[in-house]
C-alpha positions as CSV (number, residue, x, y, z in Angstrom):
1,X,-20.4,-47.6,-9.7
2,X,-17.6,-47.1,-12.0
3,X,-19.6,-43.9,-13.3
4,X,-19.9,-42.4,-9.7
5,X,-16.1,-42.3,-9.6
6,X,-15.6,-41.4,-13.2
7,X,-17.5,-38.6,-12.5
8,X,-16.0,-37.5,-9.1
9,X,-12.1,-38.0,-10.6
10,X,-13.4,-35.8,-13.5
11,X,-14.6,-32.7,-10.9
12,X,-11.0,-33.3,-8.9
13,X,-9.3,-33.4,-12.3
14,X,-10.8,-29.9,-13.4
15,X,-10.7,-28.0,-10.2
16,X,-6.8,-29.0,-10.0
17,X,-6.3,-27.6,-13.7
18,X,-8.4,-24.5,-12.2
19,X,-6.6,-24.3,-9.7
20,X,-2.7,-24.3,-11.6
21,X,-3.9,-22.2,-14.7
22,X,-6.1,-19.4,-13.1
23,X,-6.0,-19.5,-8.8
24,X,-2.1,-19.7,-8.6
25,X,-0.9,-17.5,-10.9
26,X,-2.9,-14.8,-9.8
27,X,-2.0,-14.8,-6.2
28,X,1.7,-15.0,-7.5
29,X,1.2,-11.7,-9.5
30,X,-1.1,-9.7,-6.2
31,X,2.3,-11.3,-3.5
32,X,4.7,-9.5,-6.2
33,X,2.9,-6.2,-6.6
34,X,2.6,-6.2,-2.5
35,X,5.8,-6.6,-2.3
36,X,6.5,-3.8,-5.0
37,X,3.8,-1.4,-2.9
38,X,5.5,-2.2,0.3
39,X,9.0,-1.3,-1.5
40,X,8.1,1.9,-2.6
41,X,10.7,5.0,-2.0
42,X,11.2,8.5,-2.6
43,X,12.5,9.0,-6.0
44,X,11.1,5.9,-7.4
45,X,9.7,6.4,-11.0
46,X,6.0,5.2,-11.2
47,X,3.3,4.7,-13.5
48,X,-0.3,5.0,-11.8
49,X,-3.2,2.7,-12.7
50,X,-4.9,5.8,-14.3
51,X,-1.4,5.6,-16.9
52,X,-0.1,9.1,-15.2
53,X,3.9,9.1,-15.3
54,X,5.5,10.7,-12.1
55,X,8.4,10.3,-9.3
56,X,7.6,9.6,-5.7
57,X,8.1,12.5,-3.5
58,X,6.4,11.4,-0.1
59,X,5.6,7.5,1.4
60,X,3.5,7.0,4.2
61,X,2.2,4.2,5.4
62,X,-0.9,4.1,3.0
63,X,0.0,7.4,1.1
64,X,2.5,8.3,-1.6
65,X,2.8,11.6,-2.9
66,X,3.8,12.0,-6.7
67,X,5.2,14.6,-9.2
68,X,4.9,14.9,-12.3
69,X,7.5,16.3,-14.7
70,X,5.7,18.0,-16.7
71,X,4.0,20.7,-14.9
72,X,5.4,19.7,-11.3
73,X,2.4,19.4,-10.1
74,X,2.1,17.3,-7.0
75,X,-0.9,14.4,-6.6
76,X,-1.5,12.5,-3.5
77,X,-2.4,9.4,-3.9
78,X,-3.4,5.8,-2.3
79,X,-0.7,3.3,-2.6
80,X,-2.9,0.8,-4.2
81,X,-3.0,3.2,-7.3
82,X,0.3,2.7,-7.8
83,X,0.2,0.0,-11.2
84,X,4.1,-0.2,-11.6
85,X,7.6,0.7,-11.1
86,X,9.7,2.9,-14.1
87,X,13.1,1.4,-14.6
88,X,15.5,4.2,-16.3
89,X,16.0,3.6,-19.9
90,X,19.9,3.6,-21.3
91,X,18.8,6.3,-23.6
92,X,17.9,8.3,-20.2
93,X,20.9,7.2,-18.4
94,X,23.1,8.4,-21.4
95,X,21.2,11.2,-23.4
96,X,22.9,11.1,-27.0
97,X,24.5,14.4,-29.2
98,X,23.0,14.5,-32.2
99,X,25.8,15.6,-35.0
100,X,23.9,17.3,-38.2
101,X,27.5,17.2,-40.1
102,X,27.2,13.8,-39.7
103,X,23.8,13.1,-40.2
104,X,24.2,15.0,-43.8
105,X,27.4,13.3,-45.0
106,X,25.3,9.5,-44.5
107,X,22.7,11.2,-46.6
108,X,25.4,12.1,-49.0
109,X,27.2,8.9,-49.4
110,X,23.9,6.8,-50.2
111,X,23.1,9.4,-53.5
């Protein structure tokens, strides 16, 4: 007897560790990219599951249309293919002015 419920608290046991190191997590992470999808307005910054860089131009309801810098090229697009939102760098925010003078002067004072 005591092996039938060895046996039975052993199966519980392991589906409740399946359960909080695979099952949970992962329906945590789908919830918050929902929530990101649903979220999703013009001018956002994206990254594409395919890795293609681009700002949003157009949301519908299933739709997004997207731009790419580069070439401004325009791609339409299911919202499901959107992977990620871009958050703007400080470098982008504040672009930096590169002085040669002083770049030249460090190289001087280390000879």
């Amino acid at each position: 007897m005591t092996g039938q419920y060895s046996s039975i608290i052993f199966m519980v046991a392991m589906f409740a560790i399946f359960y909080f190191m695979l099952i949970r997590p992962q329906r945590k992470r789908d919830k918050e990219i929902k929530e990101m999808r649903a979220a999703l307005k013009r001018g956002d910054e994206v990254v594409t599951i395919g890795g293609i860089y681009g700002k949003i131009i157009k949301v519908n309801e299933e739709v997004v249309v997207v731009e790419l810098d580069h070439a401004k090229q325009r791609l339409k697009m299911g919202k499901w293919a959107i992977r990620e939102l871009v958050e703007p760098s400080a470098e982008e925010a504040e672009p930096k002015e590169l002085d040669n003078e002083s770049g030249s002067d460090e190289e001087n004072k280390e000879d």
